[in-house]
TORPA-554409 format. One line per field, with one value per residue (C-alpha): residue in one letter; x, y, z. Coordinates in steps of 0.1 Angstrom, whole numbers, always signed. Example, Ala and Ser with C-alpha at 12.3 -4.5 7.8 and 13.67 -1.06 7.14 Angstrom:
! TORPA-554409
residuo <- c(a:s)
x <- c(+123:+137)
y <- c(-45:-11)
z <- c(+78:+71)
! end
This chain:
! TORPA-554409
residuo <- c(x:x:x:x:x:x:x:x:x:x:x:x:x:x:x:x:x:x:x:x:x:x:x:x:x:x:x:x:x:x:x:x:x:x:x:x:x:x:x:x:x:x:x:x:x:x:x:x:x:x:x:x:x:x:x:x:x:x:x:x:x:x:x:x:x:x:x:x:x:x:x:x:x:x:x:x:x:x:x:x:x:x:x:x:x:x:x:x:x:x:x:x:x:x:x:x:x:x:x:x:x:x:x:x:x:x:x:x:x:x:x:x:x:x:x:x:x:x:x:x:x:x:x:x:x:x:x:x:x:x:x:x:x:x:x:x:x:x:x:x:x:x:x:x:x:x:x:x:x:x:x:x:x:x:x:x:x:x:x:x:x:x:x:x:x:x:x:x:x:x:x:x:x:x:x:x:x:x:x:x:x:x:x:x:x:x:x:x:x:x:x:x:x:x:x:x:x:x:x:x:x:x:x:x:x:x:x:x:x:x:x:x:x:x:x:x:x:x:x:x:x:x:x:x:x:x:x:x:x:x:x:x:x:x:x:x:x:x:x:x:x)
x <- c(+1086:+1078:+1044:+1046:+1004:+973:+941:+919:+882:+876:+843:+837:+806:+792:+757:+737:+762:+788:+819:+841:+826:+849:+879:+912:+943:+977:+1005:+1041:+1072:+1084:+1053:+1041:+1001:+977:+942:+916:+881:+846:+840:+831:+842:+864:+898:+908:+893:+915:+949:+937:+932:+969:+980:+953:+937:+906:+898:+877:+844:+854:+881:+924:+952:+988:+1018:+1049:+1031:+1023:+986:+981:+956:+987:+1013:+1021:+1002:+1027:+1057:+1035:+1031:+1065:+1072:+1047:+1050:+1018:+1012:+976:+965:+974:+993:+987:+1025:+1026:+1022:+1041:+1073:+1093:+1105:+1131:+1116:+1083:+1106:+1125:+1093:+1098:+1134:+1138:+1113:+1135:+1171:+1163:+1197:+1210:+1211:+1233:+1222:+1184:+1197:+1214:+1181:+1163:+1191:+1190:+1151:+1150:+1173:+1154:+1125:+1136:+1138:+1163:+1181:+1172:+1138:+1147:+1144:+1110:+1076:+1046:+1031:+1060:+1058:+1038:+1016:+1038:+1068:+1043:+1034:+1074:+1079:+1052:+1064:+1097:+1082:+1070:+1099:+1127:+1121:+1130:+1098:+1092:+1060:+1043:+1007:+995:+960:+958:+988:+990:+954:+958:+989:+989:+995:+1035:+1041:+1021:+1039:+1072:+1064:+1052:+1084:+1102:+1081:+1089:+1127:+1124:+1104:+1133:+1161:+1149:+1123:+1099:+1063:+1039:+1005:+984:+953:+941:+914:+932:+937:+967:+984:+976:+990:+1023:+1028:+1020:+1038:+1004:+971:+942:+908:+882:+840:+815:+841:+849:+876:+872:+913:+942:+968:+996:+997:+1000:+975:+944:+947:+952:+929:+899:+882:+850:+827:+837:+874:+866:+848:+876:+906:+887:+885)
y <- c(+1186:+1148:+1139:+1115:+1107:+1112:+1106:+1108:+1108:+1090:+1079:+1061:+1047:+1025:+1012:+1045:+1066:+1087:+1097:+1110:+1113:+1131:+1136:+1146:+1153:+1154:+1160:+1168:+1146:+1166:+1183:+1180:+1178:+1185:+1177:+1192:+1192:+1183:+1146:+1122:+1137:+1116:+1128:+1093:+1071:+1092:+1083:+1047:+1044:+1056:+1021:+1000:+994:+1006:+1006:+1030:+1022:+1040:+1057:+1052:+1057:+1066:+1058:+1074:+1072:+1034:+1027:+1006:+982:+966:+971:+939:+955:+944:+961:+994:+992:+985:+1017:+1041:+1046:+1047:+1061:+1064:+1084:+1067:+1030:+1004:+988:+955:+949:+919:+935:+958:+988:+982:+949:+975:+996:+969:+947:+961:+967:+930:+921:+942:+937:+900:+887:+920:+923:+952:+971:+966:+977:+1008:+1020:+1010:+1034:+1061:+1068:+1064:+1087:+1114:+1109:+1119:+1082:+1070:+1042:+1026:+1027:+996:+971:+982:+972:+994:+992:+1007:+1038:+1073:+1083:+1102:+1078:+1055:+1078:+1087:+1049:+1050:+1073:+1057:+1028:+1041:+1055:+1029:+1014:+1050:+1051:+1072:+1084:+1091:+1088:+1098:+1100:+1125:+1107:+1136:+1138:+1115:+1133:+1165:+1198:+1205:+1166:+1180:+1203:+1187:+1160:+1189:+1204:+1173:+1158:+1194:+1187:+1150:+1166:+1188:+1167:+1135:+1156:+1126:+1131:+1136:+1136:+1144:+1146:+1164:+1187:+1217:+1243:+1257:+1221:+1220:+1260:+1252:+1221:+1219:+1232:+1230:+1229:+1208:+1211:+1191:+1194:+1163:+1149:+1178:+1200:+1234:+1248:+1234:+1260:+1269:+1281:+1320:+1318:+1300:+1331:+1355:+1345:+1316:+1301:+1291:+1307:+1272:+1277:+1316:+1303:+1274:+1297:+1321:+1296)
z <- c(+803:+798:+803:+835:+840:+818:+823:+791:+790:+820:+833:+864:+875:+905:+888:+883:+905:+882:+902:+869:+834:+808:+833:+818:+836:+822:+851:+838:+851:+884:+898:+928:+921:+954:+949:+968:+971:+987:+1004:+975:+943:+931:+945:+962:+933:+901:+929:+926:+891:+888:+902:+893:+924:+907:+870:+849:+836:+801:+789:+795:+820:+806:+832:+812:+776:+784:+789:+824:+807:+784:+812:+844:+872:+899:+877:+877:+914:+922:+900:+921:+957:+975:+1010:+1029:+1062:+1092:+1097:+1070:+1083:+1084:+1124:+1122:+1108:+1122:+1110:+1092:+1074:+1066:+1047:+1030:+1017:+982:+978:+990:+960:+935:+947:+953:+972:+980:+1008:+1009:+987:+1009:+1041:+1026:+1009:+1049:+1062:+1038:+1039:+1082:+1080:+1053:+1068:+1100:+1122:+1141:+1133:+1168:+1155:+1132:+1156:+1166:+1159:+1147:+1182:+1197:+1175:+1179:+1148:+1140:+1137:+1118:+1096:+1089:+1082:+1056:+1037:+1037:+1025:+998:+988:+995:+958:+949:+925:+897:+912:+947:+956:+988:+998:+1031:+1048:+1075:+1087:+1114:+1132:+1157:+1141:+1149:+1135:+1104:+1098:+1106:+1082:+1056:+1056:+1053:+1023:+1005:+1008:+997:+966:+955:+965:+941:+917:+920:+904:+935:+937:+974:+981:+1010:+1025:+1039:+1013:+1032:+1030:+991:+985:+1010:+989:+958:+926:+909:+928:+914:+922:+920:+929:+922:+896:+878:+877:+890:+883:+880:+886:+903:+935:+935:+902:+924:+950:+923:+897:+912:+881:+898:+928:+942:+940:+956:+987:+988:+990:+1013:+1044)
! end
């Protein structure tokens, strides 16, 4: 497989404090990455660095073979869906103009071709059309959360970031939207990486599981190989809770 994201030799560093030094990661084109690990070591910052909203101190970042520091940084991020925990919707837009923001940047005057996108993700994503009318306000968490996702996936994006978008939701709509981001997976094959901090979420999800203690990389595995085979004491007491 295609090599869709590498990191190589990455060191990050805020004054004297080192989050990454020497981090490498390579995912393939089609896997669905989940990265877990303690508070603070560096699983939000290496998401970032994939889109540029934060750059390394040393070292490179490889978006399909290209390195970010010679590509346009609003291209890249118009090419990489990107969805956070809880509601960053725009509260002055409804529904149906949240979901559209970037397909209306990339399909310019059609209009057509916007709303179709708008209706195809409501509807993958589980929201009723009548919901495209509506405001963020007027929405549960969970709703929110489902227009997020559909957000960032109405460019239709090569690759999806998401940083623990369902810590913020009860347990059935976790689950619910769980499921539903496993079928989106298979039925496009998009490149997904999720970070989160429930081992269960990252095992149920994940085609490979990465994790990650004090900015280093404990396994990186698949799923059935972390329980079988834990590298690191750290990884045992992880897929014991």
């Amino acid at each position: 497989m295609n090599t869709a994201i590498e990191l190589k030799n990455i060191k990050k560093a805020y004054g004297d404090k080192v989050i990454l030094e020497g981090f490498c990661l390579s995912v393939a084109r089609g896997e669905f990455v989940t990265i877990i690990g303690s508070s603070g070591c560096g699983k939000t910052t290496v998401l970032k660095m994939i889109n540029g909203l934060i750059k390394p101190t040393s070292g490179d970042v490889f978006v399909d073979g290209e390195n970010i520091r010679s590509k346009n940084i609003i291209q890249l991020r118009r090419n990489i869906g990107y969805a956070i925990q809880g509601s960053v919707l725009f509260p002055h837009m409804t529904v149906g103009q949240n979901i559209s923001y970037v397909p209306n940047l990339l399909n310019k005057r059609d209009r057509a071709r916007t709303r179709s996108a708008v209706s195809k993700w409501m509807g993958i994503v589980g929201l009723d059309e009548e919901l495209k009318d509506r405001y963020p306000s007027e929405l549960s968490g969970g709703q929110q959360q489902r227009v997020g996702i559909a957000r960032a996936l109405a460019a239709s994006p090569d690759i999806l970031l998401m940083d623990e978008p369902f810590g913020a939701v009860d347990e059935i709509t976790r689950s619910q939207l769980q499921t539903e981001l496993r079928q989106i997976y298979e039925k496009t094959g998009i490149t997904v990486l999720f970070v989160t901090h429930d081992i269960s979420e990252a095992l149920k999800l994940g085609t490979k599981v990465l994790v990650m203690d004090q900015g280093i990389i404990q396994q990186y595995a698949r799923p059935d190989e972390l329980m079988r085979k834990p590298a690191t004491d750290f990884v045992k007491q992880l897929v014991q809770l």
